[in-house]
C-alpha positions in Angstrom: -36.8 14.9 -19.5 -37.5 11.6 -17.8 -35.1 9.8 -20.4 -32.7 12.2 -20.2 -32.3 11.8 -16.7 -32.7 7.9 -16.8 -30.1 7.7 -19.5 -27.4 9.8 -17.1 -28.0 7.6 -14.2 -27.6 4.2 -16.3 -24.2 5.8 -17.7 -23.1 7.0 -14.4 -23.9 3.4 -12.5 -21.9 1.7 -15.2 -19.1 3.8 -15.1 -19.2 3.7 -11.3 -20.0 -0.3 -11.1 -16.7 -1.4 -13.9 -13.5 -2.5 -13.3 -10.3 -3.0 -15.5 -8.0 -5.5 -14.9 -4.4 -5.5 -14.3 -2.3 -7.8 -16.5 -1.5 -9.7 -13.8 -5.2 -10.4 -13.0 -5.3 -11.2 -17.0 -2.4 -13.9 -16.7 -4.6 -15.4 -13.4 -7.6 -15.3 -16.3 -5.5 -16.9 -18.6 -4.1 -19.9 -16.2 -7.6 -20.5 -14.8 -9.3 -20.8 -18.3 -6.1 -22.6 -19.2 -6.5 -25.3 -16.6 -10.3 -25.5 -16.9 -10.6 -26.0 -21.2 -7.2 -27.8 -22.2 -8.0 -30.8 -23.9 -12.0 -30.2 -24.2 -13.3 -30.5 -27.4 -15.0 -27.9 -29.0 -16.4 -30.6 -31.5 -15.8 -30.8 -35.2 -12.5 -32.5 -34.1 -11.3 -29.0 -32.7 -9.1 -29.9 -29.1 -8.0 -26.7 -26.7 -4.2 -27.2 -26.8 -3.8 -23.8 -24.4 -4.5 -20.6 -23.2 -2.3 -17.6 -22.1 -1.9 -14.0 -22.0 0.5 -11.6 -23.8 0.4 -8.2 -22.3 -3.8 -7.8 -22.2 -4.9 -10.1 -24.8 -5.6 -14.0 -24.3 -4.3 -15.8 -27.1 -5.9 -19.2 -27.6 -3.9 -22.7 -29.1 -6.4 -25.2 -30.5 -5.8 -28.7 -32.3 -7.4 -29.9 -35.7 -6.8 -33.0 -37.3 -5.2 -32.5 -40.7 -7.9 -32.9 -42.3 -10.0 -30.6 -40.9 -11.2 -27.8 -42.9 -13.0 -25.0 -41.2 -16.8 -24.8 -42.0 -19.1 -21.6 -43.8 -20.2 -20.8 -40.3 -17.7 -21.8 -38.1 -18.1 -19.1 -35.4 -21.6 -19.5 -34.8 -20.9 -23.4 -34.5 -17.6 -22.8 -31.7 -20.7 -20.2 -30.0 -23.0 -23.5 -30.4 -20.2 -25.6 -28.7 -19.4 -23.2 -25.8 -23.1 -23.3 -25.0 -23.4 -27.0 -24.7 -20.4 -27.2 -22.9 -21.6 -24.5 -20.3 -18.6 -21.9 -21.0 -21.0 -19.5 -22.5 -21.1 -17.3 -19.4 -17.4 -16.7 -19.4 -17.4 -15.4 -23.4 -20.5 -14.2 -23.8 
């Protein structure tokens, strides 16, 4: 009984505590993150080129050198990279 009850006020207090954002507050999101990571490397030789929002989605432009290849583990290494960088809070 005790879980039952504790599970239905953790559900309700999230659904009562969200918000969803307009896509106007996305293309703020997008312009903000824009300004803040263009040109940071990610590392590997991997530059931010952009940021910017199409309808709700955030579509990302990077640069690679054309030689670049990407690696076996590639998303745990940009994950890595975010981390160091102190962006980790805002992805993750």
């Amino acid at each position: 009984m005790k879980f039952i009850i504790s599970t239905i006020f953790i559900c309700a207090n999230l659904l009562v505590s969200s918000q969803s954002l307009s896509e106007n507050d996305i293309k703020q999101l997008a312009q903000k993150i824009n300004n803040e990571l263009k040109g940071t490397q990610l590392g590997n030789g991997i530059y931010v080129k952009g940021c910017f929002a199409a309808g709700r989605t955030l579509l990302y432009q990077y640069d690679v050198s054309e030689d670049w290849y990407p690696s076996e583990d590639m998303k745990s290494i940009l994950i890595d990279n975010f981390r160091e960088s102190g962006y980790a809070a805002m992805y993750f």
